[in-house]
Jmol script that loads the backbone (N, CA, C; Angstrom):
load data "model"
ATOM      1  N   UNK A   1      12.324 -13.807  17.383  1.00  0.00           N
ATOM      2  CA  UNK A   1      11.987 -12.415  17.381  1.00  0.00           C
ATOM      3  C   UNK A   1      11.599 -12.030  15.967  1.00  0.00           C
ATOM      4  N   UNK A   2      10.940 -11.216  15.435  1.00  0.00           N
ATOM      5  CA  UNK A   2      10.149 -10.667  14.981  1.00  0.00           C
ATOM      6  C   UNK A   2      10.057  -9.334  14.425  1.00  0.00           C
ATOM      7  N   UNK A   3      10.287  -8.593  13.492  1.00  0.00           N
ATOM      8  CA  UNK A   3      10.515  -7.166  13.056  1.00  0.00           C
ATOM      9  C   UNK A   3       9.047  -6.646  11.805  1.00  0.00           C
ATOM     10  N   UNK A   4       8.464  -5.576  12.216  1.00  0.00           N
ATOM     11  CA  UNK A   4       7.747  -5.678  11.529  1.00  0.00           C
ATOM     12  C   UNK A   4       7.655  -3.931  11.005  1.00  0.00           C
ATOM     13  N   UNK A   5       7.398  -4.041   9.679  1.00  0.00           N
ATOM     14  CA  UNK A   5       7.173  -2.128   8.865  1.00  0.00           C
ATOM     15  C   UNK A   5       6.106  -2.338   8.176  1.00  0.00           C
ATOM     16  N   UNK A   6       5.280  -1.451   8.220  1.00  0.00           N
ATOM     17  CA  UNK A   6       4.451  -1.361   7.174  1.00  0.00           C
ATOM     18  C   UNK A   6       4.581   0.140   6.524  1.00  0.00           C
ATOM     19  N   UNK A   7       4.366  -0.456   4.884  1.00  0.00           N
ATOM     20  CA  UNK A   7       3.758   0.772   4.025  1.00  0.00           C
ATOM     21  C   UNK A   7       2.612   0.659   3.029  1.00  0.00           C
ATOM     22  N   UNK A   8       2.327   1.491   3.614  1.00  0.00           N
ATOM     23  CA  UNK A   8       0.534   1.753   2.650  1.00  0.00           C
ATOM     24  C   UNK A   8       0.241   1.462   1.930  1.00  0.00           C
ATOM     25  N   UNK A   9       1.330   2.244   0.852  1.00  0.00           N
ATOM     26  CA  UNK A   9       1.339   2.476  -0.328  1.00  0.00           C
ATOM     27  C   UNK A   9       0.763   1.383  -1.236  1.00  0.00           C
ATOM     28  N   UNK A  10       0.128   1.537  -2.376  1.00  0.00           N
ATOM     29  CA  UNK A  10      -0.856   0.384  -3.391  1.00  0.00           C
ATOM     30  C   UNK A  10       0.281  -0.645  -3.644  1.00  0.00           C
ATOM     31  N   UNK A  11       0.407  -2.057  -4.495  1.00  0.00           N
ATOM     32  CA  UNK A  11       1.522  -2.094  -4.870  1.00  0.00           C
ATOM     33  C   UNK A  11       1.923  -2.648  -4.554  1.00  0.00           C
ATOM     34  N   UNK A  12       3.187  -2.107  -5.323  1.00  0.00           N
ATOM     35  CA  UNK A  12       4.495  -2.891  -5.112  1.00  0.00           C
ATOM     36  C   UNK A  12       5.186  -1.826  -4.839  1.00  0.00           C
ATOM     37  N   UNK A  13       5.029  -0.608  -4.364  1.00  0.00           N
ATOM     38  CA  UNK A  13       5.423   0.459  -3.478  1.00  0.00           C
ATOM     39  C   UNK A  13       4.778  -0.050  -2.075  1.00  0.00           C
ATOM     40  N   UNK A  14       4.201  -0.544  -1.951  1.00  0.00           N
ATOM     41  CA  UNK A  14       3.682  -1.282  -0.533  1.00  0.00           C
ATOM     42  C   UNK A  14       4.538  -2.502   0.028  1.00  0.00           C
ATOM     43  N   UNK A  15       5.261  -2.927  -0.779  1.00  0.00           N
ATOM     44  CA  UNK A  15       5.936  -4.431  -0.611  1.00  0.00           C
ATOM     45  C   UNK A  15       6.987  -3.791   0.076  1.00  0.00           C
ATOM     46  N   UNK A  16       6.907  -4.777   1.589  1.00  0.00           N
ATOM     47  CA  UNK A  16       8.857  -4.501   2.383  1.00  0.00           C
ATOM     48  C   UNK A  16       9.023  -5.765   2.398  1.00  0.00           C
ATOM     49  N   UNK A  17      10.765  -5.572   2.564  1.00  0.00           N
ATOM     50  CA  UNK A  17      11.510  -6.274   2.692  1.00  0.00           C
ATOM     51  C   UNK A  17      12.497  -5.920   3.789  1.00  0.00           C
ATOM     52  N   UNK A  18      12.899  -6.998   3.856  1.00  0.00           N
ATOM     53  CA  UNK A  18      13.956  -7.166   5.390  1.00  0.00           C
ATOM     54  C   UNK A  18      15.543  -7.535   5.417  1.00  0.00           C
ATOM     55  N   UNK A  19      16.247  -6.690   5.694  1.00  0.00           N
ATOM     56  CA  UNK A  19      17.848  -6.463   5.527  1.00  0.00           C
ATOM     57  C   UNK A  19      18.591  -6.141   6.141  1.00  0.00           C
ATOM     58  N   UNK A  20      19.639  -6.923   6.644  1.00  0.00           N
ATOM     59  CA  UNK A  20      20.471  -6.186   7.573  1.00  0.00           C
ATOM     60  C   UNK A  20      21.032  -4.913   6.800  1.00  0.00           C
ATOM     61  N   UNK A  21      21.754  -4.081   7.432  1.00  0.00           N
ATOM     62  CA  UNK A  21      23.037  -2.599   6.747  1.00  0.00           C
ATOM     63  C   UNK A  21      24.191  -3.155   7.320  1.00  0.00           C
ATOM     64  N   UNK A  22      25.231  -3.903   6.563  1.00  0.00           N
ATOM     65  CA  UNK A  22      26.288  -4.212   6.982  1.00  0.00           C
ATOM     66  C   UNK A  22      27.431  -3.246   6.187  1.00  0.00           C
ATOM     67  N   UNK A  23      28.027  -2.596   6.402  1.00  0.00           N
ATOM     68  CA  UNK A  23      28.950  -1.662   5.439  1.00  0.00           C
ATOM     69  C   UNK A  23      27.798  -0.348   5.297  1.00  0.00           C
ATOM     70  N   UNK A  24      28.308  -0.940   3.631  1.00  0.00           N
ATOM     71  CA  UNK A  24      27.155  -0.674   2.520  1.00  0.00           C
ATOM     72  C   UNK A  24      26.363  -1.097   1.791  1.00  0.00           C
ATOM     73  N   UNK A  25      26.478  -3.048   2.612  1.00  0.00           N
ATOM     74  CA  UNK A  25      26.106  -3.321   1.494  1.00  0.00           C
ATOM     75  C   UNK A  25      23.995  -4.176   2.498  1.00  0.00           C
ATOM     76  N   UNK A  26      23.191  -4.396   1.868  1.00  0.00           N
ATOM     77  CA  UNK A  26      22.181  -4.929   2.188  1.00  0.00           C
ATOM     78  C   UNK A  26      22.364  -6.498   2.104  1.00  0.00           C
ATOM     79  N   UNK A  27      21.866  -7.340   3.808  1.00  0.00           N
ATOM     80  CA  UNK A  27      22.367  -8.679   3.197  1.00  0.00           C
ATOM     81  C   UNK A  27      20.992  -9.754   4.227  1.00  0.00           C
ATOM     82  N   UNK A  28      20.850 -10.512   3.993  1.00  0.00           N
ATOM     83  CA  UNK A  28      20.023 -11.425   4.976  1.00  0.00           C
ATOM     84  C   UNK A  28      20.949 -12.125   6.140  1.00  0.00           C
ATOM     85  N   UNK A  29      22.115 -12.121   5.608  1.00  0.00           N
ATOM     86  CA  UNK A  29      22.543 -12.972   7.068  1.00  0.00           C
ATOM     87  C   UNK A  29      24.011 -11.598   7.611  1.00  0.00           C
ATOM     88  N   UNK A  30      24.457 -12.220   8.434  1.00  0.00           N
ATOM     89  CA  UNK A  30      25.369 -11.786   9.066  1.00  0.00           C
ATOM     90  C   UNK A  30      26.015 -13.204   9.786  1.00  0.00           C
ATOM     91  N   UNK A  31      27.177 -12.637  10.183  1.00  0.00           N
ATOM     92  CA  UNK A  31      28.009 -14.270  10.996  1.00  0.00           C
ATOM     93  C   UNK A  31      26.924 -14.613  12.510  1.00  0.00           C
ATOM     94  N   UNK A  32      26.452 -13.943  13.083  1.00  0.00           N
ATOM     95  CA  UNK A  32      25.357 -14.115  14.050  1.00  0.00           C
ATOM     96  C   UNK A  32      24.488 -14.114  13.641  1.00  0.00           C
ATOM     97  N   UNK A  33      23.546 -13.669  12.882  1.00  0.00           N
ATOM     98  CA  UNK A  33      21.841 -13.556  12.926  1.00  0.00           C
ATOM     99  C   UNK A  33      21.512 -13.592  11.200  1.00  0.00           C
ATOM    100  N   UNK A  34      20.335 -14.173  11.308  1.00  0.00           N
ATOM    101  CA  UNK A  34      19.693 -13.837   9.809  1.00  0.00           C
ATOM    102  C   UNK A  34      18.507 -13.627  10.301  1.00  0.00           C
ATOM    103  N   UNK A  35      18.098 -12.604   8.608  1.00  0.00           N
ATOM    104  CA  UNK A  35      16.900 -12.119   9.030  1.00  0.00           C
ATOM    105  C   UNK A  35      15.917 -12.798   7.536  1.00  0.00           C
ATOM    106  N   UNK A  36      14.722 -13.209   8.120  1.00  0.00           N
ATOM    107  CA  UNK A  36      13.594 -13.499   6.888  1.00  0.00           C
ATOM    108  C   UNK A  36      13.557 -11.969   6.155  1.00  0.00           C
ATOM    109  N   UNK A  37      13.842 -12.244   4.657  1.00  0.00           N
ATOM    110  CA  UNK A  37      13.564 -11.186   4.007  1.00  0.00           C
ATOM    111  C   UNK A  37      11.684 -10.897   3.757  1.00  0.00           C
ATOM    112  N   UNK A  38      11.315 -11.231   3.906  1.00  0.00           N
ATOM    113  CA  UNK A  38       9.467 -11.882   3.467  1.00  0.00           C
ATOM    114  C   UNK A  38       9.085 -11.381   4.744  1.00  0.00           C
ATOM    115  N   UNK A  39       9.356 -12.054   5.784  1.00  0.00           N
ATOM    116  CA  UNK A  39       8.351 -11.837   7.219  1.00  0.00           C
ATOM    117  C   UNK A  39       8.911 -11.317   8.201  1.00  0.00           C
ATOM    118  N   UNK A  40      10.538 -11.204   8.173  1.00  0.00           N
ATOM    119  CA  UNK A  40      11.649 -10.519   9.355  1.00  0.00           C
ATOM    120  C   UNK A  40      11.600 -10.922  10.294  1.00  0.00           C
ATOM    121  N   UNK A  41      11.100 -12.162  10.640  1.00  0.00           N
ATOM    122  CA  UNK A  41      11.975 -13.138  11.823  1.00  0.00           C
ATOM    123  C   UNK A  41      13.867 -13.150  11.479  1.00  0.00           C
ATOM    124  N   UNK A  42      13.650 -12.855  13.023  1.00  0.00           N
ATOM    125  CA  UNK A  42      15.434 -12.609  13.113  1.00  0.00           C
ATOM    126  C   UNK A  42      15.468 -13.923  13.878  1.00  0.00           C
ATOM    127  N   UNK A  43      17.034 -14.578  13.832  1.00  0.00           N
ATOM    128  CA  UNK A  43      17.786 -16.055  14.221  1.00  0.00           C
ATOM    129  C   UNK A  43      18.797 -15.840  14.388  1.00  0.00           C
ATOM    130  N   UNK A  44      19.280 -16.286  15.372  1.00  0.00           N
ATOM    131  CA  UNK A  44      20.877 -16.793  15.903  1.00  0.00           C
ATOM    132  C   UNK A  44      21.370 -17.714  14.764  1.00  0.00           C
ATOM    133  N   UNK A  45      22.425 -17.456  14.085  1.00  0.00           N
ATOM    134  CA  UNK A  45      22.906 -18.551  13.352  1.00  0.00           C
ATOM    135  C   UNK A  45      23.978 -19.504  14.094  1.00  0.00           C
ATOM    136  N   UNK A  46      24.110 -18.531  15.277  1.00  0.00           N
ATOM    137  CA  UNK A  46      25.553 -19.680  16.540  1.00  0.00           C
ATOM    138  C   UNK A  46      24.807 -19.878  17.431  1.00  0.00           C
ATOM    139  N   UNK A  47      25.597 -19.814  18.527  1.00  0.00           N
ATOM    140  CA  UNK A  47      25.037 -19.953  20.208  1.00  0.00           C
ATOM    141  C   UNK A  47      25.503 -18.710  20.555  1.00  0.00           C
ATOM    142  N   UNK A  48      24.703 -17.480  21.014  1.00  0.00           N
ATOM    143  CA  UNK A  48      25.843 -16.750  21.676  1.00  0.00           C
ATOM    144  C   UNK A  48      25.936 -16.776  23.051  1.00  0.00           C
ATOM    145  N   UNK A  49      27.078 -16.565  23.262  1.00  0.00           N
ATOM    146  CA  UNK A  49      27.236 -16.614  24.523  1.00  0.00           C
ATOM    147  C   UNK A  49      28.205 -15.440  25.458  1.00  0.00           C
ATOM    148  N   UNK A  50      27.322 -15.147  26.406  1.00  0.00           N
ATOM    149  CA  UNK A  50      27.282 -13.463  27.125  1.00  0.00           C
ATOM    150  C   UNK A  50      28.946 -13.473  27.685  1.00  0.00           C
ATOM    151  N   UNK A  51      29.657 -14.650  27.729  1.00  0.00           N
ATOM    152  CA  UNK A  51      30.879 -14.909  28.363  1.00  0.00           C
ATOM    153  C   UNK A  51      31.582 -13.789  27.403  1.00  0.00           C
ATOM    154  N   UNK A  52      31.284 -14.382  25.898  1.00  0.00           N
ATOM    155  CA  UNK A  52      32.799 -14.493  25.053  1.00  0.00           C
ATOM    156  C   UNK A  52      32.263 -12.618  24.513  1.00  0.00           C
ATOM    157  N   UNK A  53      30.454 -12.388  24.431  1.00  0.00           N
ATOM    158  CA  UNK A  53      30.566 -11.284  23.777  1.00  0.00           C
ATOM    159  C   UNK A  53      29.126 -10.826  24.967  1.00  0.00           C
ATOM    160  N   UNK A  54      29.225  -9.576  25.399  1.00  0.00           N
ATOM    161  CA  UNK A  54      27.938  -9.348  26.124  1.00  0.00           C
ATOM    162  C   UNK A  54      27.168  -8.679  25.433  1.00  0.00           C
ATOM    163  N   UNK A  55      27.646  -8.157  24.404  1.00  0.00           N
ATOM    164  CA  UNK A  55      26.251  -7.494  23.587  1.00  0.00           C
ATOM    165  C   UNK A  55      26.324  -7.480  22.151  1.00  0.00           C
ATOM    166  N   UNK A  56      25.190  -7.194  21.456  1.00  0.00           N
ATOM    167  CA  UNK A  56      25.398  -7.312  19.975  1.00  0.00           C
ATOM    168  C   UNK A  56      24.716  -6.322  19.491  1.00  0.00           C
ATOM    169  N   UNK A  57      25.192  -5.521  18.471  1.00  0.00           N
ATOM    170  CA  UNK A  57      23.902  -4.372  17.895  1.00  0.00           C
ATOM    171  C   UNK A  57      23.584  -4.792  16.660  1.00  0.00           C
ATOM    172  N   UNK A  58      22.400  -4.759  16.554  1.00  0.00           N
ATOM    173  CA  UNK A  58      21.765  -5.301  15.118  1.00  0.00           C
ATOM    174  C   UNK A  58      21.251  -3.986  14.813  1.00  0.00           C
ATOM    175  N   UNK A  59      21.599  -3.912  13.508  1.00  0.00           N
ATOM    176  CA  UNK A  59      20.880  -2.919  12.760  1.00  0.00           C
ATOM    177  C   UNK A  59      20.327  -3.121  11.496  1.00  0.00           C
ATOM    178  N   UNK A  60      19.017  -3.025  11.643  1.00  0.00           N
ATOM    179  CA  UNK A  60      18.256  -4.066  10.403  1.00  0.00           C
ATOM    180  C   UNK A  60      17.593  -2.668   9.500  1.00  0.00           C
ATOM    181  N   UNK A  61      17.455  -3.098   8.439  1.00  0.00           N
ATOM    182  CA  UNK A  61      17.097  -2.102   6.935  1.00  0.00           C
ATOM    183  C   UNK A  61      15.604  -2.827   6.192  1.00  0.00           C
ATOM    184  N   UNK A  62      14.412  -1.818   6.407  1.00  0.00           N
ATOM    185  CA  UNK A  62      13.558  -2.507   5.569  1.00  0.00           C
ATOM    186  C   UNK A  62      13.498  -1.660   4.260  1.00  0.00           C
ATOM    187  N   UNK A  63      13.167  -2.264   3.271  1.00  0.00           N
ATOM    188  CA  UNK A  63      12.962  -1.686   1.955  1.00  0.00           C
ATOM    189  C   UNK A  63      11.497  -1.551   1.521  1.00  0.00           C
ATOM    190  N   UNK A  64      11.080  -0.570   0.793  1.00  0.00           N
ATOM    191  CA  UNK A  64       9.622  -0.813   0.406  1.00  0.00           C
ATOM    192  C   UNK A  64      10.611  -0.892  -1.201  1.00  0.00           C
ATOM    193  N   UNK A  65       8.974  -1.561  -2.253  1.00  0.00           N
ATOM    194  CA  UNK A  65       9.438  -0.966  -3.382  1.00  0.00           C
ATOM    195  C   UNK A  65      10.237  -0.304  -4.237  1.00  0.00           C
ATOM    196  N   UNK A  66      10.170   1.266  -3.698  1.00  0.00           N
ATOM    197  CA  UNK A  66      11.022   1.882  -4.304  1.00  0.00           C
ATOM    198  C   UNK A  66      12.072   2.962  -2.990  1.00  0.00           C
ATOM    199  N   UNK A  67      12.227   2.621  -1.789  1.00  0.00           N
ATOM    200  CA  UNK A  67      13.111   2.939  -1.245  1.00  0.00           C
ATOM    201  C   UNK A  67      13.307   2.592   0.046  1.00  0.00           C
ATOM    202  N   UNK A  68      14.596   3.270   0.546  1.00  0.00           N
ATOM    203  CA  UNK A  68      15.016   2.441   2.057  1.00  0.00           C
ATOM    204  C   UNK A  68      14.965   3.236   2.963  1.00  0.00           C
ATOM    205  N   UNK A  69      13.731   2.454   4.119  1.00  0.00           N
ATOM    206  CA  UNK A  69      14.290   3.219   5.051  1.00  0.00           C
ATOM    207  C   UNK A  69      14.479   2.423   6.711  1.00  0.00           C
ATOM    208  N   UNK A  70      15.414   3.529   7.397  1.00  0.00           N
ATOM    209  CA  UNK A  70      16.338   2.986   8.357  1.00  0.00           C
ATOM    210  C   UNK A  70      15.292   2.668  10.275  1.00  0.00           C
TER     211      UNK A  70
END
end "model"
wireframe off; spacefill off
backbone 0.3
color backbone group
């Protein structure tokens, strides 16, 4: 899977990046999933399985340049 933002902006106010919001803090992985910071392909880092957990909420953070948004 696949996450994609764009911003306009010239630049390096144009440049995103890809992050989970865990807390407070911004991170590429989590104990389940990582995300490409560069292109935001998201990955299973386990197996999950619908037995032990039936759902998961991901909540992913892109950054441009100079700020974040949700």
């Amino acid at each position: 899977m696949k996450v994609f933002a764009e911003d306009k902006d010239p630049g390096e106010n144009g440049r995103v990046t890809y992050h989970f919001r865990v807390g407070n803090n911004n991170t590429q992985t989590t104990d389940e999933f990582m995300i490409n910071e560069i292109t935001g392909e998201l990955r299973t880092r386990v197996n999950l399985d619908r037995e032990k957990k039936s759902s998961y909420q991901v909540r992913d953070l892109y950054m441009n340049g100079i700020s974040m948004l949700l």
